[in-house]
C-alpha positions in Angstrom: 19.9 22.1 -9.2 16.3 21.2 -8.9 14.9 18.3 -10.5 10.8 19.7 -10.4 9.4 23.1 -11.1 6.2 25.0 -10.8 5.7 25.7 -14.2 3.1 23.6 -15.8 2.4 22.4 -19.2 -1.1 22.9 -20.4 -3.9 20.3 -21.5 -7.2 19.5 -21.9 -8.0 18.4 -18.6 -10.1 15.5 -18.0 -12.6 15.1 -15.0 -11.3 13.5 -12.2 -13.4 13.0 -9.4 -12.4 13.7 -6.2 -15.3 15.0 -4.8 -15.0 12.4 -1.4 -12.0 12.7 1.2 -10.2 9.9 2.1 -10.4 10.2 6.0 -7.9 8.0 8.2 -8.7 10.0 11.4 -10.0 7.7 14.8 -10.8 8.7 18.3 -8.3 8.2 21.1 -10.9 6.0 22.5 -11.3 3.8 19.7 -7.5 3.4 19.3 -7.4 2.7 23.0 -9.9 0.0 22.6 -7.7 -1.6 19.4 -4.5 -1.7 21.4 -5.8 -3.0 24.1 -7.4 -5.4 22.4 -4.2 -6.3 19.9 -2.6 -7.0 23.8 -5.3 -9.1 24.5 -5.9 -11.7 21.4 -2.1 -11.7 21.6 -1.3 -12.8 25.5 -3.7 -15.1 25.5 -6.3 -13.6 27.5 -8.6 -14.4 24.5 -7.2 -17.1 22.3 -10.2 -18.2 21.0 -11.8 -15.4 19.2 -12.0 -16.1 16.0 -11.0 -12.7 12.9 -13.9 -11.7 11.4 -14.6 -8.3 9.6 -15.7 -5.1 10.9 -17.3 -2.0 9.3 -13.8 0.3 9.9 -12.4 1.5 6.9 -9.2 4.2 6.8 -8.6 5.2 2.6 -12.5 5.9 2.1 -12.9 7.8 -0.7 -11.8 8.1 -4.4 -15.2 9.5 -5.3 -16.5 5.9 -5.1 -19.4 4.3 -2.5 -18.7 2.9 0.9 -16.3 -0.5 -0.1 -18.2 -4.0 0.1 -17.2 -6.5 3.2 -16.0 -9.7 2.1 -18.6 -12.5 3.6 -18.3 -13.2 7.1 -17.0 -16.7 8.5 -19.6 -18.6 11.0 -18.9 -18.0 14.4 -15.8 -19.8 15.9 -13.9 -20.5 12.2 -10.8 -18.4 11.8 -11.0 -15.4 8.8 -9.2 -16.9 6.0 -6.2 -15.1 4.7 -7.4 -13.6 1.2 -4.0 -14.1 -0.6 -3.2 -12.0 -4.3 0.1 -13.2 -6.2 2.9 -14.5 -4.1 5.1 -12.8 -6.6 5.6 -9.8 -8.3 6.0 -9.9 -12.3 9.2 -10.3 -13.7 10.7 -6.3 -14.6 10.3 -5.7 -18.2 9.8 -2.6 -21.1 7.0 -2.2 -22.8 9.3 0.5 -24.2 12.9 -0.2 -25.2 14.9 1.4 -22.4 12.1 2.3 -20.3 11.9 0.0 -17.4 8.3 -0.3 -16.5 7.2 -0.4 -13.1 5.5 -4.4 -13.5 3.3 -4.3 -10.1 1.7 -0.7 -10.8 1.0 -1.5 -14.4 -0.3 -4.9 -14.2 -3.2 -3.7 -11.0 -3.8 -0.9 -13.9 -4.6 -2.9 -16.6 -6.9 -5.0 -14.3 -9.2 -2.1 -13.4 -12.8 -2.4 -15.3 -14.7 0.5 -16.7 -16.4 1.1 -13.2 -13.8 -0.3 -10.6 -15.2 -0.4 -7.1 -13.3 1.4 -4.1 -11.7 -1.8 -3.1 -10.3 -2.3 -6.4 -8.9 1.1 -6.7 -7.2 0.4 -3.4 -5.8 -2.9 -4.4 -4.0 -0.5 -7.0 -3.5 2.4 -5.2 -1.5 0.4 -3.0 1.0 -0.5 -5.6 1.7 3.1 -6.3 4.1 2.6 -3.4 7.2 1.0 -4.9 9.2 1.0 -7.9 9.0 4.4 -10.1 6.8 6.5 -11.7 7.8 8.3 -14.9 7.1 12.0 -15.4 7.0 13.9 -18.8 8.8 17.5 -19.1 8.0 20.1 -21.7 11.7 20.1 -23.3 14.7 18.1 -23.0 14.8 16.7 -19.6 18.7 15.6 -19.8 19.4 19.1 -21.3 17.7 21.4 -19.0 19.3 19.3 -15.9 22.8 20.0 -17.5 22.1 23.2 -18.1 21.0 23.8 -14.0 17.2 24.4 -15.1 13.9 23.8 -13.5 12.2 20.9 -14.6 8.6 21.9 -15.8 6.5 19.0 -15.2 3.3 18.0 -17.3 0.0 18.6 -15.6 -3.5 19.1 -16.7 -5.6 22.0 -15.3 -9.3 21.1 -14.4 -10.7 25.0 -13.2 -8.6 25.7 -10.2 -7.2 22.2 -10.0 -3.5 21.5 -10.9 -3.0 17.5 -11.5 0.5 16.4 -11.9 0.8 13.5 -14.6 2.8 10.3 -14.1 3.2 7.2 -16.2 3.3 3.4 -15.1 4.8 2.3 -18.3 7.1 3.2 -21.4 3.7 2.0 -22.9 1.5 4.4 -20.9 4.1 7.4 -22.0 4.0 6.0 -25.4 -0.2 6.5 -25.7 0.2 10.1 -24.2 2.5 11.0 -27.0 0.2 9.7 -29.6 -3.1 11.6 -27.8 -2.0 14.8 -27.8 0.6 15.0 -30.3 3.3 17.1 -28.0 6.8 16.0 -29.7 8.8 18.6 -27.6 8.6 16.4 -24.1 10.6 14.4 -22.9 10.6 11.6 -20.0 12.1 10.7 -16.7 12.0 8.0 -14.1 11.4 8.9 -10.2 11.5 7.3 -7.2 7.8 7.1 -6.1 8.0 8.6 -2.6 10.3 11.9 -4.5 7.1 12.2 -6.5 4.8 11.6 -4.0 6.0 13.9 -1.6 6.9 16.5 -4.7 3.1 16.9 -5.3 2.2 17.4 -1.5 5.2 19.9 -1.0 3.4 21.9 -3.9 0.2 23.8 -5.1 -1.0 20.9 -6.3 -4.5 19.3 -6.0 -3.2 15.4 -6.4 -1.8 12.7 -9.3 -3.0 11.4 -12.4 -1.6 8.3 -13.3 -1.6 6.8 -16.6 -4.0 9.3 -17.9 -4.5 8.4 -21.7 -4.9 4.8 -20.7 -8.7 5.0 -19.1 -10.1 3.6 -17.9 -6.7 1.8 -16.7 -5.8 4.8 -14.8 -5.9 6.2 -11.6 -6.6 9.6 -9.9 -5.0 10.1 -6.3 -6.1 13.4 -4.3 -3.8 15.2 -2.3 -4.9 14.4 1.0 -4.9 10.5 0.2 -1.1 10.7 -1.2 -0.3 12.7 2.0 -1.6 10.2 4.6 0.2 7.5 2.0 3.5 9.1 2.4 2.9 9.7 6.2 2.3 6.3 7.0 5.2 4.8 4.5 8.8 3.5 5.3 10.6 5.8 4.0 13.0 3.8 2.8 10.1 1.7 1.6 12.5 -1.9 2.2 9.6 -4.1 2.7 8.2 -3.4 -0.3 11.2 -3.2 -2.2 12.0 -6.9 -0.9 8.7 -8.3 -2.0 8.1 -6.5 -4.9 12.1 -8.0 -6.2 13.2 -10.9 -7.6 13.2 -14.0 -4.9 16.4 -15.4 -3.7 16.9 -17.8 -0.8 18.4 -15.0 1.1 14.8 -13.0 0.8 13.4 -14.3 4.2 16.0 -13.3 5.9 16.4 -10.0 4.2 12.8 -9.7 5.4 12.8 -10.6 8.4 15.7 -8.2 9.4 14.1 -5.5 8.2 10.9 -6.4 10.2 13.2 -5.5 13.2 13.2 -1.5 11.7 10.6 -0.8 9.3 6.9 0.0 9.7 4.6 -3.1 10.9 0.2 -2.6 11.4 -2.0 -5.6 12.0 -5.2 -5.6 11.2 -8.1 -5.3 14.3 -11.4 -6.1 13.4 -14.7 -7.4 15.8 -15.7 -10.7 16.8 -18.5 -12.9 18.7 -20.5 -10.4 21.1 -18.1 -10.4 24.8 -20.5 -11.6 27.6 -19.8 -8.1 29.5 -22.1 -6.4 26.5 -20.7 -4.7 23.1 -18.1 -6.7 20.7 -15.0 -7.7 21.6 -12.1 -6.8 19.0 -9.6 -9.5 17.4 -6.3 -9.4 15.6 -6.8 -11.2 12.3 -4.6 -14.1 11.4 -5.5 -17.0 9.5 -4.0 -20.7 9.2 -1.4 -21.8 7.1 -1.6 -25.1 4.7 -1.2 -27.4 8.1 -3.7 -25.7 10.1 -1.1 -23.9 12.1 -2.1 -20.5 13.2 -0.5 -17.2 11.4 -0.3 -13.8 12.6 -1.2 -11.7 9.2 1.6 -8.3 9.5 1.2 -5.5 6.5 3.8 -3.1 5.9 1.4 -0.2 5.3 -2.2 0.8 5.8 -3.5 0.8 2.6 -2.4 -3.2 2.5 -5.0 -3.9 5.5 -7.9 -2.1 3.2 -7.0 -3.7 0.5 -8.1 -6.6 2.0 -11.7 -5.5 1.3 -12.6 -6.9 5.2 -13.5 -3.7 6.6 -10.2 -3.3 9.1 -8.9 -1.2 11.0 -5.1 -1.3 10.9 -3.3 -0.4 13.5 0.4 0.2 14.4 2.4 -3.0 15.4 6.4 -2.8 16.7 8.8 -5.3 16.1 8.8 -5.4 20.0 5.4 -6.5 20.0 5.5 -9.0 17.5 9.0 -10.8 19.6 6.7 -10.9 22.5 3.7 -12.2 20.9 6.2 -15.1 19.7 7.9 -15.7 22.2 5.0 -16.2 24.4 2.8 -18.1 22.1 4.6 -20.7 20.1 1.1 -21.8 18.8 1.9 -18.8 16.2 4.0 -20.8 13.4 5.0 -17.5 11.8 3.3 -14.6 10.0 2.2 -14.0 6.4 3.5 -10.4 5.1 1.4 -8.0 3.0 -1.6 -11.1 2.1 -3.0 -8.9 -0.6 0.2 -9.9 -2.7 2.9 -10.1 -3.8 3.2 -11.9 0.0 5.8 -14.2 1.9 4.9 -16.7 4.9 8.5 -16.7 7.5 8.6 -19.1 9.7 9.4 -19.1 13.4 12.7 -19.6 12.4 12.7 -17.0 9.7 11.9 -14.9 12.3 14.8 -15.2 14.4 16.1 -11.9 14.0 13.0 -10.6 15.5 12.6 -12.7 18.2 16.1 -11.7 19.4 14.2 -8.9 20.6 11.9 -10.5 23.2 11.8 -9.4 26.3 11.5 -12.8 28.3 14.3 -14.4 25.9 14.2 -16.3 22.6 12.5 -19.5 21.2 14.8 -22.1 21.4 
């Protein structure tokens, strides 16, 4: 029994623009350079180097001008962590019975009517978690009884086939009322099954929330396939911080930290005396003053940052190390851009199990 099909439901297509490729591609050199580098700033070698921005930026795109850099610091102060929410919103319906996904259609309804590329990153990143619903011409609970196909709603721009998804039982509720179509019917997905649906099809990318403009959002197929590349799978750090806090949530975290997914984000600093600019690893300082190593549990959270980083992979093995040897780093802050958490060193116990040269007693 499949749960998508090929068939497609007619509309007057609007005119998304996805006229510039994201492009997420480095050289072997530069990648050299940042890992090196991420060694570096982390073993001490180069403790005082300060995180400032670079002009790097993976996720380009989204038919929008090159993003804005956030003002640099003065040389020698550390980059300050740029923080969103701490937590996500409470779950809710906007539709009896329809369990909205909260993060996805709050960073929705913040987009203006010309939204620059950093903001449509700071939303595109909350695509990835929670749901998405998707509207089917016919009874959805029917046709799946029955063994059928699901055919999905899309709009047809020329050669273009855009798969529709929905935020919101609110968002669903304004499609309804645009165009009138009482014989569909609704359905919540897991993001990464619809994700990975439009990239295993004939697609050209994802409209979401498409009768609420300018609160919605067009994602091209090559951006949703480097999403999905570079995701968890499982997607558990986001599921953590995007749920409902408990005092067990650290923890939870921090054991996850040991499996899923980390990047840092590598940026340039004060000229090196040898010639050229040396690159950093950016962490900021907590409410003490303490140093913090700044860890994101996918790409698009480094962008959305709107400092011009690179990010770059970093293992759980990497991270025990860098604590381990370094107990001037008090802990890390997870996924600044929001919603975040801070774990202490002994949070992060779990992961400093994992240290080569022992634990930090």
């Amino acid at each position: 029994m499949a749960l998508f099909s090929r068939r497609d439901k007619r509309t007057d297509a609007p005119e998304p623009d996805a006229s510039a490729e994201p492009d997420t591609r480095e050289s072997d050199a530069q990648r050299a350079e940042a890992e090196e580098a991420a060694a570096r700033v982390l073993d001490g070698a180069a403790e005082q180097v300060p995180s400032v921005g670079i002009s790097v930026s993976s996720f380009g795109g989204l038919g929008a001008p090159a993003p804005r850099s956030a003002p640099r610091p003065a040389p020698g102060e550390p980059q300050p962590v740029l923080r969103g929410p701490e937590f996500a919103p409470e779950q809710s319906d906007t539709v009896p019975g329809l369990r909205d996904n909260a993060l996805l259609r709050d960073a929705l309804a913040s987009l203006g009517e010309n939204p620059d590329p950093i903001e449509l990153l700071r939303v595109t990143r909350q695509v990835l978690q929670g749901h998405l619903f998707l509207r089917v011409k016919g009874d959805a609970r029917a046709l799946l009884g029955q063994g059928k196909d699901l055919p999905l709603a899309v709009v047809r721009n020329g050669d273009q086939k855009w798969v529709l998804a929905y935020s919101s039982g609110a968002a669903l509720q304004r499609a309804f009322q645009e165009d009138g179509d009482s014989d569909t019917s609704a359905m919540g997905q897991p993001v990464l099954a619809v994700l990975s649906h439009v990239i295993a099809g004939d697609y050209t990318g994802l409209i979401v929330d498409p009768a609420s403009s300018p609160a919605r959002l067009v994602l091209p197929r090559d951006l949703i396939q480097r999403m999905v590349e570079q995701a968890d799978p499982k997607l558990t750090l986001k599921t953590l911080l995007a749920g409902a806090r408990t005092p067990e949530t650290a923890a939870e975290i921090a054991q996850a930290m040991t499996e899923a997914p980390l990047y840092v984000a590598v940026n340039k600093s004060q000229p090196d005396p040898s010639g050229g600019d040396r690159l950093g690893v950016a962490e900021g300082r907590d409410a003490e003053g303490n140093r913090i190593l700044e860890l994101y549990s996918h790409p698009l959270e480094v962008v959305a940052m709107g400092r011009g980083d690179q990010p770059l992979p970093f293992t759980a093995q990497q991270l025990a190390d860098a604590l381990a040897k370094h107990e001037q780093l008090r802990g890390v802050v997870l996924d600044a851009a929001g919603p975040w958490i801070q774990l202490t060193r002994d949070d992060l116990a779990p992961v400093l199990a994992l240290a080569e040269g022992g634990t930090d007693d």
